[in-house]
VODRENDREN-780699 format. One record per residue: x, y, z of N, C-alpha, C in turn. Coordinates in Angstrom, 3 decimals. Example, Ala and Ser with C-alpha at 12.3 -4.5 7.8 and 13.67 -1.06 7.14 Angstrom:
2
R       n_c1       n_c2       n_c3      ca_c1      ca_c2      ca_c3       c_c1       c_c2       c_c3
R     13.190     -5.690      7.800     12.300     -4.500      7.800     13.200     -3.300      7.800
R     12.850     -2.250      7.080     13.670     -1.060      7.140     12.900      0.030      7.870
//
This chain:
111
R       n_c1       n_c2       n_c3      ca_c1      ca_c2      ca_c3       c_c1       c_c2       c_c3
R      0.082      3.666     12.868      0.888      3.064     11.819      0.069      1.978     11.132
R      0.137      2.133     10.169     -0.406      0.857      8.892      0.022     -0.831      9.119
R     -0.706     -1.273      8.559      0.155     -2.946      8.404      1.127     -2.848      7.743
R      2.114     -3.557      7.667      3.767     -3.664      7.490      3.062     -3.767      5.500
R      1.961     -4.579      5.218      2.271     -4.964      4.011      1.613     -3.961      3.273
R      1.045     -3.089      3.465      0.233     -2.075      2.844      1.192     -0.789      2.632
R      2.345     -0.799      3.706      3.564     -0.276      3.294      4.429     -0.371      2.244
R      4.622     -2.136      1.900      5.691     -2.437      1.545      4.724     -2.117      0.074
R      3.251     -2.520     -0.188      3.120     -2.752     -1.619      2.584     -1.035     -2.021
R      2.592     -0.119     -0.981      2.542      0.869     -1.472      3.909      1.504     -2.003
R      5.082      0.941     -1.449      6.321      0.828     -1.911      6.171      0.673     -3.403
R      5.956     -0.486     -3.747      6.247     -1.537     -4.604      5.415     -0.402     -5.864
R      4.318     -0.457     -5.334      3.215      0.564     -6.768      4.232      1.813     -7.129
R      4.381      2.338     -5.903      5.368      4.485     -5.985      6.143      4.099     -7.165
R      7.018      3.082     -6.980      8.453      3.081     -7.322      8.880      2.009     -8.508
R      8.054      0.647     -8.789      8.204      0.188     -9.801      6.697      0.115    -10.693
R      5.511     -0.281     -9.994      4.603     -0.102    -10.838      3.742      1.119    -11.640
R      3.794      2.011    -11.060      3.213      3.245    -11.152      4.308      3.810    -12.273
R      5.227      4.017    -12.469      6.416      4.283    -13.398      6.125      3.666    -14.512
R      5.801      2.659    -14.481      5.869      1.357    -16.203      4.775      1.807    -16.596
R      3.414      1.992    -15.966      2.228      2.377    -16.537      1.954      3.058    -16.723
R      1.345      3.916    -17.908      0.562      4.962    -18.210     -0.775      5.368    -18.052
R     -1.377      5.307    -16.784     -2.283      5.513    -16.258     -2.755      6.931    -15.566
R     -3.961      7.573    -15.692     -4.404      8.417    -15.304     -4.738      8.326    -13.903
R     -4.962      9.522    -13.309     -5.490      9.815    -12.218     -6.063      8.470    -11.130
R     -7.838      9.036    -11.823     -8.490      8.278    -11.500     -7.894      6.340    -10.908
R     -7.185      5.817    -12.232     -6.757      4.362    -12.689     -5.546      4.568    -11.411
R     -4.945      5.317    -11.254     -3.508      5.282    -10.452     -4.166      5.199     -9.139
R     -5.858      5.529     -8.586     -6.281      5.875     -7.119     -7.001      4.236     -7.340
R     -7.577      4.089     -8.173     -8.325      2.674     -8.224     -7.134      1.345     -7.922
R     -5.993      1.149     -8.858     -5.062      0.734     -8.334     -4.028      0.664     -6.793
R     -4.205      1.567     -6.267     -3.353      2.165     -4.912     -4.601      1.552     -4.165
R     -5.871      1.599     -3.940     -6.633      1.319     -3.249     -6.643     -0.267     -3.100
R     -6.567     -0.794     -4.053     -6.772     -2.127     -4.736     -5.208     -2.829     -3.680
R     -4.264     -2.498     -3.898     -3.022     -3.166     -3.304     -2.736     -2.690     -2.099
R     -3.626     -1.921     -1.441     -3.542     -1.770      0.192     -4.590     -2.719      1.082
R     -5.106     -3.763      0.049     -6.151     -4.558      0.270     -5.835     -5.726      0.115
R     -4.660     -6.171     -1.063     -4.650     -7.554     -1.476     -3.324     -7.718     -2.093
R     -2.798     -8.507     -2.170     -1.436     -9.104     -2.427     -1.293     -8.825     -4.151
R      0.285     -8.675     -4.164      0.403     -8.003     -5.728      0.584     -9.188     -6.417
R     -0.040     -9.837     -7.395     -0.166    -10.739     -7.993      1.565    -11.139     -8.800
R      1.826    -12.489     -8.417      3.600    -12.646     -8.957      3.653    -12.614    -10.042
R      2.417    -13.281    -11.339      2.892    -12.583    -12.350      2.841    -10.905    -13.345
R      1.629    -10.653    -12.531      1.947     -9.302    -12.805      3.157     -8.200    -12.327
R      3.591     -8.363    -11.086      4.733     -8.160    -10.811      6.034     -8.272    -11.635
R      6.229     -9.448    -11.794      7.132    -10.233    -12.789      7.184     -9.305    -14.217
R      5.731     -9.414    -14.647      5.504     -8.705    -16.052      6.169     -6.996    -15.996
R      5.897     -6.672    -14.686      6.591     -5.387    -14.989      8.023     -5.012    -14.478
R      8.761     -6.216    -13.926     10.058     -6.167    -13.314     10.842     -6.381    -14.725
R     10.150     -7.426    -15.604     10.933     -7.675    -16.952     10.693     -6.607    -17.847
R      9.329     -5.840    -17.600      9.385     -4.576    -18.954     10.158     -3.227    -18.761
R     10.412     -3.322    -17.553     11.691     -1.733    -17.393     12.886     -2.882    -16.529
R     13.409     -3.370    -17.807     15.286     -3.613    -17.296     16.370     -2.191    -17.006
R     16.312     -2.085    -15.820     17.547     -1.247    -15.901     18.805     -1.198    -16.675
R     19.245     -0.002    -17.259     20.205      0.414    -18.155     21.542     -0.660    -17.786
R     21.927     -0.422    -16.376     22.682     -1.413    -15.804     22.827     -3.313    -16.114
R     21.727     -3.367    -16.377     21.388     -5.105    -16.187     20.681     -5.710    -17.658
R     21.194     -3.871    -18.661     20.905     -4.884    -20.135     21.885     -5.932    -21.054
R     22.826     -5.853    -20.060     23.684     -6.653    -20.720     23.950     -8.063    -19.952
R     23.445     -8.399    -18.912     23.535     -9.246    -18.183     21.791     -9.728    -17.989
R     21.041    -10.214    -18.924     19.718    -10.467    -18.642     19.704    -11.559    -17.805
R     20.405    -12.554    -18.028     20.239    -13.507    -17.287     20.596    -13.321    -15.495
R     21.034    -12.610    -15.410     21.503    -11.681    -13.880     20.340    -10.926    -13.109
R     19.868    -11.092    -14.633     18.297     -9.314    -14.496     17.372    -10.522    -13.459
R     17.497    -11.938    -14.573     16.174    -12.831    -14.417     16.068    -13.219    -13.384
R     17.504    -13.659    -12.924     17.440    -13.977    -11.325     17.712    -13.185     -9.968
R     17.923    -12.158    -10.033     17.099    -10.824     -9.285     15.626    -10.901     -9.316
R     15.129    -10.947    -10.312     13.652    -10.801    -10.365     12.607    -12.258     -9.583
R     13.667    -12.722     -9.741     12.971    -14.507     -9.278     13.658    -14.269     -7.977
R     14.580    -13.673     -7.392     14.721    -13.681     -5.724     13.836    -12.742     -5.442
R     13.635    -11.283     -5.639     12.332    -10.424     -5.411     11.366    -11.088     -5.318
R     10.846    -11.706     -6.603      9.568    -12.445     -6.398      9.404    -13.643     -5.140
R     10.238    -14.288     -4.935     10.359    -15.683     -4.167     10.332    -14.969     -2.385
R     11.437    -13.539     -2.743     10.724    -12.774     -1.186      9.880    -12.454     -0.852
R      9.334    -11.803     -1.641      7.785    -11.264     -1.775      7.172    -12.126     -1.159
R      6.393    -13.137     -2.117      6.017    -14.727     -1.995      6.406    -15.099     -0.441
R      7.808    -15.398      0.077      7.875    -15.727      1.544      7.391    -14.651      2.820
R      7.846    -13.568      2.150      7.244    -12.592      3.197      5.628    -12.427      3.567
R      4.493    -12.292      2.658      3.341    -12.682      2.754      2.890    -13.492      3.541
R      4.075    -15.175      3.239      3.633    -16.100      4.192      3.521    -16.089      5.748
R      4.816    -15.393      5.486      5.205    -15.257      7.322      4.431    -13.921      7.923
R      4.191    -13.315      7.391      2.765    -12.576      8.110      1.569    -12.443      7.850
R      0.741    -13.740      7.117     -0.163    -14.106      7.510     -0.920    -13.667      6.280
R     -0.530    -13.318      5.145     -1.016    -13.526      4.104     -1.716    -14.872      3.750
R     -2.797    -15.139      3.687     -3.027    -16.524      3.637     -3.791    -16.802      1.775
R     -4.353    -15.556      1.598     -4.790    -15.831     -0.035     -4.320    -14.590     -0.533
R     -5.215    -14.063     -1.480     -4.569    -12.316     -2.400     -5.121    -11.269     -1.478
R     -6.075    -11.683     -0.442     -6.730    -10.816      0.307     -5.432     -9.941      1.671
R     -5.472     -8.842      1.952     -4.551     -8.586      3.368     -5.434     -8.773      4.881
R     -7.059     -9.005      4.210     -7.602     -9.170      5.653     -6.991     -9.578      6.641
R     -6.296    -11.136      6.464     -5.787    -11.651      7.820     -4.641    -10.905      8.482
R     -3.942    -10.419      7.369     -2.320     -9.482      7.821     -3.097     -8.905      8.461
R     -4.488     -7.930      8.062     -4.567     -6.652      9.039     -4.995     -6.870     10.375
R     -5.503     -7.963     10.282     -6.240     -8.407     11.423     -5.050     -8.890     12.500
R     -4.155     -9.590     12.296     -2.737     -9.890     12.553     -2.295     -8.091     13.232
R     -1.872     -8.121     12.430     -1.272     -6.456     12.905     -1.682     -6.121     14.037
R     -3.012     -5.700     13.745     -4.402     -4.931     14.529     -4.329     -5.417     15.809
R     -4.141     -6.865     16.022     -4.057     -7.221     17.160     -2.877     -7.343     18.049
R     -1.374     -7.226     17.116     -0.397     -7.155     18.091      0.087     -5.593     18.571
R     -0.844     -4.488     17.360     -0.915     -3.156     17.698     -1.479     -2.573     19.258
R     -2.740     -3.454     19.662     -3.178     -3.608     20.369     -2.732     -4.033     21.762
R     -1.953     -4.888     21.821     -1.243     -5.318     22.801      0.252     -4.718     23.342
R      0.631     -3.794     21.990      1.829     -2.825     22.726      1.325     -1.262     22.726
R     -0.119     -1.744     22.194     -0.276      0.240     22.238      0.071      0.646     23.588
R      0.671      1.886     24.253      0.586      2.350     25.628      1.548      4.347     25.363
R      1.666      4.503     26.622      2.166      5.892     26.051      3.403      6.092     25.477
R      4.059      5.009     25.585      5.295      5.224     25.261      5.604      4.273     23.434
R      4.320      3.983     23.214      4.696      3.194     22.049      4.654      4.141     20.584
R      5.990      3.531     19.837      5.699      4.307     18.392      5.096      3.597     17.478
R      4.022      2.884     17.651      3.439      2.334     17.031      1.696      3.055     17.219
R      1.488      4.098     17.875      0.141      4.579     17.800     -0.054      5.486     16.790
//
């Protein structure tokens, strides 16, 4: 199993970033590579949470804005608490890697 955050921002690319952009192939593998490595930058994030408002939340922008500022502010806390320490995931993985290590055995679903 992967680090928790290489999950979540491969999440994050599938389902909101990868959709807004019109990017080829190549640009969509350079990107995916890029955020299984390093933290998704808040305002680029931001930039694309505000450019596809859901159909739902065009009439309530100000509702939209602060959804987008609790996403972001989770994001932001979640990083912290596992060890995100700059844009890099080195330390998460290294983090991980080592508590992977300490429950690997036969019975773990974490191998």
């Amino acid at each position: 199993m992967e680090a928790p955050m290489t999950i979540i921002n491969r999440f994050i690319y599938n389902n909101l970033i990868k959709p807004s952009l019109e990017l080829n192939d190549s640009q969509n593998q350079y990107n995916m590579e890029k955020l299984l490595n390093h933290r998704i930058d808040r305002q680029f994030l931001e930039s694309i949470l505000k450019k596809d408002i859901p159909m739902s939340e065009m009439k309530n922008k100000k509702g939209w804005d602060k959804i987008i500022k609790n996403l972001l502010d989770q994001y932001d806390l979640y990083c912290i608490r596992v060890g995100v320490l700059d844009m890099s995931l080195d330390n998460h993985k290294n983090l991980w890697n080592t508590l992977r290590s300490k429950i690997n055995g036969l019975y773990s679903v974490h191998n």
